[in-house]
C-alpha positions in Angstrom: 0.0 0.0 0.0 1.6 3.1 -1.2 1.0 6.5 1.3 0.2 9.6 0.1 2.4 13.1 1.3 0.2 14.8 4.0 -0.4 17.8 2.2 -2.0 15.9 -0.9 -4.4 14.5 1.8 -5.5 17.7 3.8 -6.8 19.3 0.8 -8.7 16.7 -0.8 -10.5 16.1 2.8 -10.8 20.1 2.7 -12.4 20.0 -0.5 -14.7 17.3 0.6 -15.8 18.8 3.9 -16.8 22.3 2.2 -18.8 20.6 -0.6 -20.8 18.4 1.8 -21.4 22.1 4.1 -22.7 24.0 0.9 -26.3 24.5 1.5 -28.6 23.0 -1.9 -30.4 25.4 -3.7 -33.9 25.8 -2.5 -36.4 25.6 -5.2 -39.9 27.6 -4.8 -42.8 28.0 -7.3 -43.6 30.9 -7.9 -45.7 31.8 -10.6 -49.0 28.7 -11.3 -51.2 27.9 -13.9 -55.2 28.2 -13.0 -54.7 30.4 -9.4 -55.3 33.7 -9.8 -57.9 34.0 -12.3 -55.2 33.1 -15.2 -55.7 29.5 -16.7 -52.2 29.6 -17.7 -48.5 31.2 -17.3 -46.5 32.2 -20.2 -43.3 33.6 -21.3 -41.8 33.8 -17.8 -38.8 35.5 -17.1 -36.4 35.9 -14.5 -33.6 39.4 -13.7 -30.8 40.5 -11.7 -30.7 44.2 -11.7 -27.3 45.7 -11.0 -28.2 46.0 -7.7 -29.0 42.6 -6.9 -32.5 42.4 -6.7 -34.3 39.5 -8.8 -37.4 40.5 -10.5 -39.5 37.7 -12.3 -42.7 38.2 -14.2 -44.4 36.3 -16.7 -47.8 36.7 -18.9 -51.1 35.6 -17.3 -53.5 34.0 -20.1 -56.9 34.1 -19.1 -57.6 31.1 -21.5 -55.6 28.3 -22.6 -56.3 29.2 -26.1 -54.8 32.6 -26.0 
């Protein structure tokens, strides 16, 4: 069994540890088809102004057909 230098080792478990802390993104719904009055979403679009601030906004059909 060959060993490996100490300071190959440290990292790698480094590396490992802060992956396994990272938090997973949290997913949330935000715009839904028939709520609202709107039988469906369209077109829906998400920005980051300069600023940081997300804006999302979409196009609420009141029929399916449109």
């Amino acid at each position: 069994m060959s060993s490996r230098p100490a300071f190959l080792i440290v990292p790698s478990l480094l590396a490992t540890a802060l992956s396994a802390l990272a938090a997973a993104p949290k997913f949330t719904g935000v715009f839904s088809s028939g709520t609202e009055g709107y039988a469906s979403i369209r077109i829906p679009a998400v920005l980051v102004t300069k600023a940081g601030s997300v804006l999302a906004f979409a196009e609420g059909r009141l029929k399916p057909q449109d």
